[in-house]
One Martini backbone bead per residue (centre of mass of N, CA, C, O) as a GRO file, in nm:
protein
  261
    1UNK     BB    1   1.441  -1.997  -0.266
    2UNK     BB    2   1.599  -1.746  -0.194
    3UNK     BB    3   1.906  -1.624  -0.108
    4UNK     BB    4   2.027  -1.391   0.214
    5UNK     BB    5   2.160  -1.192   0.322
    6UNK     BB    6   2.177  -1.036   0.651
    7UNK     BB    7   2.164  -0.752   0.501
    8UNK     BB    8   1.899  -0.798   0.309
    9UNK     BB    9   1.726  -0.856   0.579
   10UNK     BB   10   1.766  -0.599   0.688
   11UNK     BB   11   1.664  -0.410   0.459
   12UNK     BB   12   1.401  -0.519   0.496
   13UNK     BB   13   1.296  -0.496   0.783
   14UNK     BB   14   1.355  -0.138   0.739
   15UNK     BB   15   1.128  -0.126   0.542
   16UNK     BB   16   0.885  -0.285   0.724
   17UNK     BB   17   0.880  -0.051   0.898
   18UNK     BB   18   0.854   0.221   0.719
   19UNK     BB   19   0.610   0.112   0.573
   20UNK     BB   20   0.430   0.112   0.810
   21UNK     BB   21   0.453   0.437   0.887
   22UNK     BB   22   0.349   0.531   0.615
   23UNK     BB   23   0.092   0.369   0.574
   24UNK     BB   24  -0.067   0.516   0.835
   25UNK     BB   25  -0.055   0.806   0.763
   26UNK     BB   26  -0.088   0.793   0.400
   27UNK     BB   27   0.014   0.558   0.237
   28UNK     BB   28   0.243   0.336   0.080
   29UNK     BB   29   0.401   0.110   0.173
   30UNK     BB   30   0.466  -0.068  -0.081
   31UNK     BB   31   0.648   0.176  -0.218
   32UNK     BB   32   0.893   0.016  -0.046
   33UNK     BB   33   0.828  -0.360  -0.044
   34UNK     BB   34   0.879  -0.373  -0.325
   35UNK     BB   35   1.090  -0.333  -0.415
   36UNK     BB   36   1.298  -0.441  -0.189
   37UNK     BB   37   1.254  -0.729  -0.301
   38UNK     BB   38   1.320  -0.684  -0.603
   39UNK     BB   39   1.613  -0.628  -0.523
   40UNK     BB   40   1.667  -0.875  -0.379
   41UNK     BB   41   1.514  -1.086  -0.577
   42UNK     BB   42   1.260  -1.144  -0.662
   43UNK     BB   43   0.996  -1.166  -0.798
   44UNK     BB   44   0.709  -0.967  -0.873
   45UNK     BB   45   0.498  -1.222  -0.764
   46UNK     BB   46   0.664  -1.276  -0.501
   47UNK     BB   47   0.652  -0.970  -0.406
   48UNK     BB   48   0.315  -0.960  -0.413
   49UNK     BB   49   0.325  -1.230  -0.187
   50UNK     BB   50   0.463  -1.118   0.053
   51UNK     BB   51   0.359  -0.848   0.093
   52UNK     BB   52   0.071  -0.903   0.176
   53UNK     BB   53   0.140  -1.059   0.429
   54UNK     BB   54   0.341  -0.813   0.585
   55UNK     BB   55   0.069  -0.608   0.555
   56UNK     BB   56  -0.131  -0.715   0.750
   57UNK     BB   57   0.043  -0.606   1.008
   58UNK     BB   58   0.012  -0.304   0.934
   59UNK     BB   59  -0.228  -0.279   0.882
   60UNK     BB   60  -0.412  -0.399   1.138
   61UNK     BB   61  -0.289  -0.195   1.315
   62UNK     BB   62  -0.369   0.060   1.260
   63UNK     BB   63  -0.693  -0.019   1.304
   64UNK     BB   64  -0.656  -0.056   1.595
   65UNK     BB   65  -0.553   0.203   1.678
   66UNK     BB   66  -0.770   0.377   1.563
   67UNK     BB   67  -1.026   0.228   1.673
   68UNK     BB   68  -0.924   0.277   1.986
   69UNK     BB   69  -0.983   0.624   1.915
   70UNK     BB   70  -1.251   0.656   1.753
   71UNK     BB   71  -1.178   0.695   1.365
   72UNK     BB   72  -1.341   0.409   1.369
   73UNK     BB   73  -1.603   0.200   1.204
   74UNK     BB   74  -1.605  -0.144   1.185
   75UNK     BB   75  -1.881  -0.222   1.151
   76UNK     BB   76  -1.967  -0.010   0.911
   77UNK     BB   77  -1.741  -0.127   0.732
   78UNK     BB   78  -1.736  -0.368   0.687
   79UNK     BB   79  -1.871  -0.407   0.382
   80UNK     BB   80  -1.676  -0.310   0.236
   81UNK     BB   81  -1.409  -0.491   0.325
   82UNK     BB   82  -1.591  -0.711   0.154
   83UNK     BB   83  -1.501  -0.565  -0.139
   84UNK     BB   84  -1.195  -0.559  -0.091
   85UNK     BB   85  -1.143  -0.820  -0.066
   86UNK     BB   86  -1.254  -0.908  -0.357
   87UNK     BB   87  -1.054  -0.721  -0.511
   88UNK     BB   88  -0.825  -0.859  -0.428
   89UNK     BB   89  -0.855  -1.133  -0.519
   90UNK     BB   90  -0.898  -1.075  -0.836
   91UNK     BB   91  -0.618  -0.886  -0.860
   92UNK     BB   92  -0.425  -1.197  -0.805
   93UNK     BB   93  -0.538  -1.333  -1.001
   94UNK     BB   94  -0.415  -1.177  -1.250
   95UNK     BB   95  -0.113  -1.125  -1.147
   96UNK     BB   96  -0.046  -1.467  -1.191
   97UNK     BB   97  -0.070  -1.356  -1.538
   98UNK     BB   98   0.102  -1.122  -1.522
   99UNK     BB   99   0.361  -1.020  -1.687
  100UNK     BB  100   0.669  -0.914  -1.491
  101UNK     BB  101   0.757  -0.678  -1.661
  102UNK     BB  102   0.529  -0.493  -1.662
  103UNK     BB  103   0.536  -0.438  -1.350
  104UNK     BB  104   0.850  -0.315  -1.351
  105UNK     BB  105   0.785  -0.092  -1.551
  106UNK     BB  106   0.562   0.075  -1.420
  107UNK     BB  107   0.623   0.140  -1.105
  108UNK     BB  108   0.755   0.419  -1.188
  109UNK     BB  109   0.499   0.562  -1.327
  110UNK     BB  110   0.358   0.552  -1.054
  111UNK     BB  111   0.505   0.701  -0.870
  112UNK     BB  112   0.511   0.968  -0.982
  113UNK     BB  113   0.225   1.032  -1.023
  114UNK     BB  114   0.187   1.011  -0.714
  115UNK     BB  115   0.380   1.245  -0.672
  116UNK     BB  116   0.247   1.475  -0.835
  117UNK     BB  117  -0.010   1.478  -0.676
  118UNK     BB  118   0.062   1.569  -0.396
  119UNK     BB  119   0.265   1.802  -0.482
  120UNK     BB  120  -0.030   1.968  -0.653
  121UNK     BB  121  -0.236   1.941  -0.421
  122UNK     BB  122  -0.461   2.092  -0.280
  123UNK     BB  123  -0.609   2.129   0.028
  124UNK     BB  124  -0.467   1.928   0.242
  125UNK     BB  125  -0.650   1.803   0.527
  126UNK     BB  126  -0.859   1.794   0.827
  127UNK     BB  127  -1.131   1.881   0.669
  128UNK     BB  128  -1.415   1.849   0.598
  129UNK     BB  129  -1.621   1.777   0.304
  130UNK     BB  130  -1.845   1.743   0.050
  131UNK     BB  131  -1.922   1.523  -0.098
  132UNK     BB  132  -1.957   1.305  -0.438
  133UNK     BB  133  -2.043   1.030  -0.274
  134UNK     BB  134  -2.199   0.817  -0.192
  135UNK     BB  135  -2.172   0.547   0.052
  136UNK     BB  136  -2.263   0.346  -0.156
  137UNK     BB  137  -2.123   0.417  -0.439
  138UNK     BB  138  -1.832   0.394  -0.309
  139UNK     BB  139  -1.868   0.098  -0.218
  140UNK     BB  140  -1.932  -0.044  -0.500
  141UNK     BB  141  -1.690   0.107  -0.635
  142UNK     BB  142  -1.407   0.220  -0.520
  143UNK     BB  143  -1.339  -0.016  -0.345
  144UNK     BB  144  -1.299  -0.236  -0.572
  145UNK     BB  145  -1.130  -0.143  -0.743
  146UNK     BB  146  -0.875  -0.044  -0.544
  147UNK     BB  147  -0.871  -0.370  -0.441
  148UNK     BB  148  -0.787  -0.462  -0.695
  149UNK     BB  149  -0.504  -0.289  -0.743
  150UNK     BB  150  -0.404  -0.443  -0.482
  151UNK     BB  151  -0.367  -0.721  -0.639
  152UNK     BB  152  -0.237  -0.687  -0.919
  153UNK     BB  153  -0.017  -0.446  -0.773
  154UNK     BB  154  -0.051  -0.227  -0.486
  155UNK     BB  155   0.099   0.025  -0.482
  156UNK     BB  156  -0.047   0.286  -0.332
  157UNK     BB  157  -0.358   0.184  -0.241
  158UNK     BB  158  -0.371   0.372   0.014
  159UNK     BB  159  -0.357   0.649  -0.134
  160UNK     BB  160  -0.640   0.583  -0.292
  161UNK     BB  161  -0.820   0.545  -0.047
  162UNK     BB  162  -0.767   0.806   0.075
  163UNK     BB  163  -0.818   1.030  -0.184
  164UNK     BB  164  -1.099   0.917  -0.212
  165UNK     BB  165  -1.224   1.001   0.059
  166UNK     BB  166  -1.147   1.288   0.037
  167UNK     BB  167  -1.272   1.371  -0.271
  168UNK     BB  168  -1.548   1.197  -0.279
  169UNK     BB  169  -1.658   1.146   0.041
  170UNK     BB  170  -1.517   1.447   0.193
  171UNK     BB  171  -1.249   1.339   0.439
  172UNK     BB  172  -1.023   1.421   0.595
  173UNK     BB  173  -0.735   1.259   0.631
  174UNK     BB  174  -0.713   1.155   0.923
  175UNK     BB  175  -0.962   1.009   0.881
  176UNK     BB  176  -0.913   0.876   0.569
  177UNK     BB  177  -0.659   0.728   0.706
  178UNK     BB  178  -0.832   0.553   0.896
  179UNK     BB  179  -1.064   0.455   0.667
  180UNK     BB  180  -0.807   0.284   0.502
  181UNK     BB  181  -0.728   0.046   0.672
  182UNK     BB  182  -0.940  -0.173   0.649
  183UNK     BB  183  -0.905  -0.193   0.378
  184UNK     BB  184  -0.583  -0.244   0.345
  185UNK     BB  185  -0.687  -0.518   0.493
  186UNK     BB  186  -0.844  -0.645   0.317
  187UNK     BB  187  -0.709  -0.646   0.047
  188UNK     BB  188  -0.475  -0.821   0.159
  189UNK     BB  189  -0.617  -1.092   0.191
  190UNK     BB  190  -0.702  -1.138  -0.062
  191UNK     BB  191  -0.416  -1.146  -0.174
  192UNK     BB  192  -0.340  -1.394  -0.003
  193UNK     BB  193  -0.499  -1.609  -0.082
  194UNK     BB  194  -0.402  -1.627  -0.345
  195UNK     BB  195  -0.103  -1.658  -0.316
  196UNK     BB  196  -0.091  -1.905  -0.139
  197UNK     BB  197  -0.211  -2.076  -0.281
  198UNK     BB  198  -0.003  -2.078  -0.571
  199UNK     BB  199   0.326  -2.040  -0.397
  200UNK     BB  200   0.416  -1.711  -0.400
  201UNK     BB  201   0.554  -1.735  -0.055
  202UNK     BB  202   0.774  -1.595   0.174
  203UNK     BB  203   0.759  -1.668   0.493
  204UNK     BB  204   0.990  -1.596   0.659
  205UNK     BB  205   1.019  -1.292   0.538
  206UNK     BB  206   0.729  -1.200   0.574
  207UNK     BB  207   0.728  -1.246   0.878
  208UNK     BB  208   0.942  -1.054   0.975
  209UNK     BB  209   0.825  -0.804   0.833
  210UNK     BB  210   0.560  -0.792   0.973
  211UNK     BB  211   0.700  -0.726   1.279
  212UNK     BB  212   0.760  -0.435   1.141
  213UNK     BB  213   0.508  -0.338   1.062
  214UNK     BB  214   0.371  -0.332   1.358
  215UNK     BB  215   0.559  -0.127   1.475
  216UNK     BB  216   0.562   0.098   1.259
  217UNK     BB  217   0.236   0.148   1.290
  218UNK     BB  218   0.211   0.219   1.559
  219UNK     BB  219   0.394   0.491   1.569
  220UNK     BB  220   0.262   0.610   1.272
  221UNK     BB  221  -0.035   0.650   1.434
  222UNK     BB  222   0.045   0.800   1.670
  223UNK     BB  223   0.202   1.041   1.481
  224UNK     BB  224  -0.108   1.120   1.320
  225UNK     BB  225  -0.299   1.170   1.578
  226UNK     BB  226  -0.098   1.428   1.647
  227UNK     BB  227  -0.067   1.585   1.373
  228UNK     BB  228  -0.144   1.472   1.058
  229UNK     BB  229  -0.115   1.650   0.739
  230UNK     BB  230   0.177   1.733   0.765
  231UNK     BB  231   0.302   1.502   0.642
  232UNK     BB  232   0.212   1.352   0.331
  233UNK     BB  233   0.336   1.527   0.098
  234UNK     BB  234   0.610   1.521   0.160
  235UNK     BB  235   0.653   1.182   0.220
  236UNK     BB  236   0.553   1.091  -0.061
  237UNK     BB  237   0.707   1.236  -0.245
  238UNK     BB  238   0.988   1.150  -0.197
  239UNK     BB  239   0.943   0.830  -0.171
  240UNK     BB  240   0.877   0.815  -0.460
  241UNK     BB  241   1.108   0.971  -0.602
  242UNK     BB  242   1.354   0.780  -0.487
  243UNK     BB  243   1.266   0.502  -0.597
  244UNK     BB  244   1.224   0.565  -0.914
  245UNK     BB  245   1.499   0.634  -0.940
  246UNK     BB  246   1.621   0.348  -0.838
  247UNK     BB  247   1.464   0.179  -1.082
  248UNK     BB  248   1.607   0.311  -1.325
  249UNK     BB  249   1.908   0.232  -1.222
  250UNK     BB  250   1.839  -0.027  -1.290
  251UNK     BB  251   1.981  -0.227  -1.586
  252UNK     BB  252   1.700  -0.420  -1.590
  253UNK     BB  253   1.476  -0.255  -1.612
  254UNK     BB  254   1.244  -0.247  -1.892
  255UNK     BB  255   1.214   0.079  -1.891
  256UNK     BB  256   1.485   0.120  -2.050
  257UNK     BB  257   1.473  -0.126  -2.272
  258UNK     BB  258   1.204   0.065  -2.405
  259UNK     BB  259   1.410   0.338  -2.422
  260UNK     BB  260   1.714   0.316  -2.448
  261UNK     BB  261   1.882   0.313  -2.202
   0.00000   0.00000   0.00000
């Protein structure tokens, strides 16, 4: 357990505040707890098992608040939900044998990604379109991979579950992050159970984070119901390009020392 000052306790807290809020919205809250941890000094198996613990709390909320406003069928989604815990244990069993410098190296070049697809995909709103995969075969395949991704590596799993929903499912955004919380809740929980297994969460600031991240979440589900997809594109483009700058200019990081920074 590493010591923590006061101000890095705050700075926690108001991250998992943060984070609650942006992935209730659009997904992505990963991507502001994760670094936050790394930053703060965990290792990355440390940061994505604490990140699990603090997660729950977040989705879950959110998963409340929507389906109690009749946005998702908590019922129908079972299935899918225990294929996202399957494909979370899965990836998270994985995580705990991969080498921590590679996903400190990669998270730069994920939020990058993510930040180009939100800034230049077209037409994302609130309107249903056409499907391109049945929810059976959405349910089998796309479901349990992004599960996977959610326990190997996590951030942004959000952001994947809901731009699924929409490219493939065709639920327009607001439906789409609404039944996307039920799921990054699903997988959440698979990837708690293998890292709390192995001993690599930190329970006191976990929940700490934890009850930030239900109060966040609970706002910015509110504040999602009311306004829909105009805050996604511009909210989540900002935060991953500000993160990716912020562990780039940190001259520990493995992509710096890989490319000669």
């Amino acid at each position: 357990m590493i010591d923590l000052t006061a101000q890095t306790i705050a700075m926690l807290a108001f991250a998992a505040f943060a984070a609650g809020f942006v992935d209730s919205i659009a997904g992505g809250g990963g991507l502001i707890t994760i670094p936050a941890l790394l930053l703060a000094g965990f290792s990355p198996v440390e940061a994505l098992g604490t990140n699990k613990l603090q997660g729950m709390f977040g989705s879950g909320s959110a998963t409340i608040h929507y389906a109690s406003k009749g946005h998702v069928d908590l019922r129908r989604q079972l299935p899918s939900a225990l294929l996202a815990l399957a494909g979370g244990a899965i990836g998270a069993l994985l995580a705990t044998i991969v080498p921590g410098d590679l996903l400190r190296a990669a998270l730069p070049l994920v939020l990058i990604a993510i930040a180009l697809y939100f800034a230049l995909k077209p037409n994302m709103n609130d309107v249903d379109r056409a499907e391109r995969l049945s929810p059976f075969l959405f349910g089998v395949t796309v479901v349990p991979a992004i599960g996977f991704y959610d326990g190997v590596f996590g951030p942004g799993a959000g952001s994947f579950y809901m731009l699924a929903f929409v490219t493939l499912a065709g639920y327009g955004v607001l439906k789409a992050t609404a039944h996307t919380k039920l799921l990054n809740f699903a997988s959440n929980i698979g990837g708690f159970i293998i890292f709390a297994a192995v001993g690599v969460i930190s329970w006191k600031i976990g929940l700490m984070m934890g009850v930030a991240q239900f109060l966040g979440a609970r706002v910015g589900a509110s504040l999602a119901m009311r306004i829909g997809a105009k805050l996604i594109k511009p909210l989540l483009v900002i935060v991953c390009v500000a993160l990716a700058v912020k562990l780039l200019a940190d001259p520990a990081n493995p992509l710096r020392v890989m490319i000669g920074l």
